[in-house]
N, C-alpha and C positions, 0 to 999 in steps of 0.2 A: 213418103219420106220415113216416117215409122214404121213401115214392114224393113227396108232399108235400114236402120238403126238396131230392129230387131234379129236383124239376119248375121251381121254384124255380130251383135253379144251372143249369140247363140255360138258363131264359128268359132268365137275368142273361148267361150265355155269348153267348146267341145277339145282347141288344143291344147288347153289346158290339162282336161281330164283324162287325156290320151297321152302325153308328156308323164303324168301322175301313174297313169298302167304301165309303162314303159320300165318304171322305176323295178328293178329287182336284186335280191340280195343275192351275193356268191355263192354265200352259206348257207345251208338249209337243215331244216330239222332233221334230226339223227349223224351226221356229219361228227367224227370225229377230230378235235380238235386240240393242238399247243398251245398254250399260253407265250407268246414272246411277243414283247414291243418292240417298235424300231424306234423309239427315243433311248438318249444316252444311256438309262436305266432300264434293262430288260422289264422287270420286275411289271406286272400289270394291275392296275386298279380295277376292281369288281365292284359295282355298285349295286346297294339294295334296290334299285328303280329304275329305268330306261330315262326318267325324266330329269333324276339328279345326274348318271352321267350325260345329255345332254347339256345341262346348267353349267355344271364344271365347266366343260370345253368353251362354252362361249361366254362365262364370267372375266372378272377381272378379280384380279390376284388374291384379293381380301375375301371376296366372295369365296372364291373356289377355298381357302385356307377353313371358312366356314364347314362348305360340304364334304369337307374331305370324312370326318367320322362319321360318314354313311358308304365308306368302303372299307374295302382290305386290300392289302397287298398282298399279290400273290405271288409267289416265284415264277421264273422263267422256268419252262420245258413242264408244269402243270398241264395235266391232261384233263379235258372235259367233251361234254357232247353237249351240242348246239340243238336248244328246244326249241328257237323262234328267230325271229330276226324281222327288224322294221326298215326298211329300207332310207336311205339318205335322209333319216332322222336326227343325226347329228351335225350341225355346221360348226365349222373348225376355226378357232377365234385367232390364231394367227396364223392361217391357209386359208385360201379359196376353196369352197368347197364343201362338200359333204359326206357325209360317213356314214353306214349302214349299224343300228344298236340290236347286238348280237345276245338273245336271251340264252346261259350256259348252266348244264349244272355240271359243280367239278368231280370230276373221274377217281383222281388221284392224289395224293397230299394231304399237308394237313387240314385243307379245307373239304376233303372228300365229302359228296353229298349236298353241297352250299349249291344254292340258286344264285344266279346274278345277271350283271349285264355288263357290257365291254365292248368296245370298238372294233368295229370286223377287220381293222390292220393289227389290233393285238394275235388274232388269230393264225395258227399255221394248218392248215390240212396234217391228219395224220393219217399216214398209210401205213 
């Protein structure tokens, strides 16, 4: 009965761990990139951390009004290039779901040269 229990957690480990490899980001280091949202406000938030724009997204309204002076806003049509990316590191507090935290640094603008971090749907492919 215990090799049976134990065979068990092992197969539960292993779909888990393989669910977990499966996980991959669109975006990849060197990838050229736009700044555009698809909320009402093009405009994109860049955070100094992966961990606060996670926070944001899944807080509640006070909270996030907290974090927010640990971003900038950036303009829409902002060009940068994609240094990292974590995949379905961010779960979306009023969607199902998850979102990839896109490490950028920006190309163009006045934030030329800033490090940050941003939502892999703020992103457009640049060709």
């Amino acid at each position: 009965m215990r090799n049976v229990a134990v065979f068990v957690l092992a197969l539960a480990m292993a779909a888990v761990m393989s669910t977990a490899a499966f996980a991959q980001c669109d975006l990849h280091a060197g990838n050229h990139v736009v700044l555009y949202s698809e909320a009402d406000d093009p405009d994109v938030l860049l955070w100094d951390s992966r961990f606060r724009l996670r926070d944001y997204n899944a807080a509640s309204f006070d909270i996030s009004r907290e974090l927010l002076p640990h971003a900038r806003l950036v303009s829409q049509g902002t060009r940068a290039t994609v240094e990292s990316c974590v995949p379905d590191f961010v779960q979306l507090r009023l969607q199902n779901g998850y979102e990839d935290a896109i490490g950028i640094i920006i190309t163009s603008g006045k934030y030329q040269h800033i490090r940050g971090w941003v939502l892999s749907t703020d992103l457009r492919l640049h060709r």
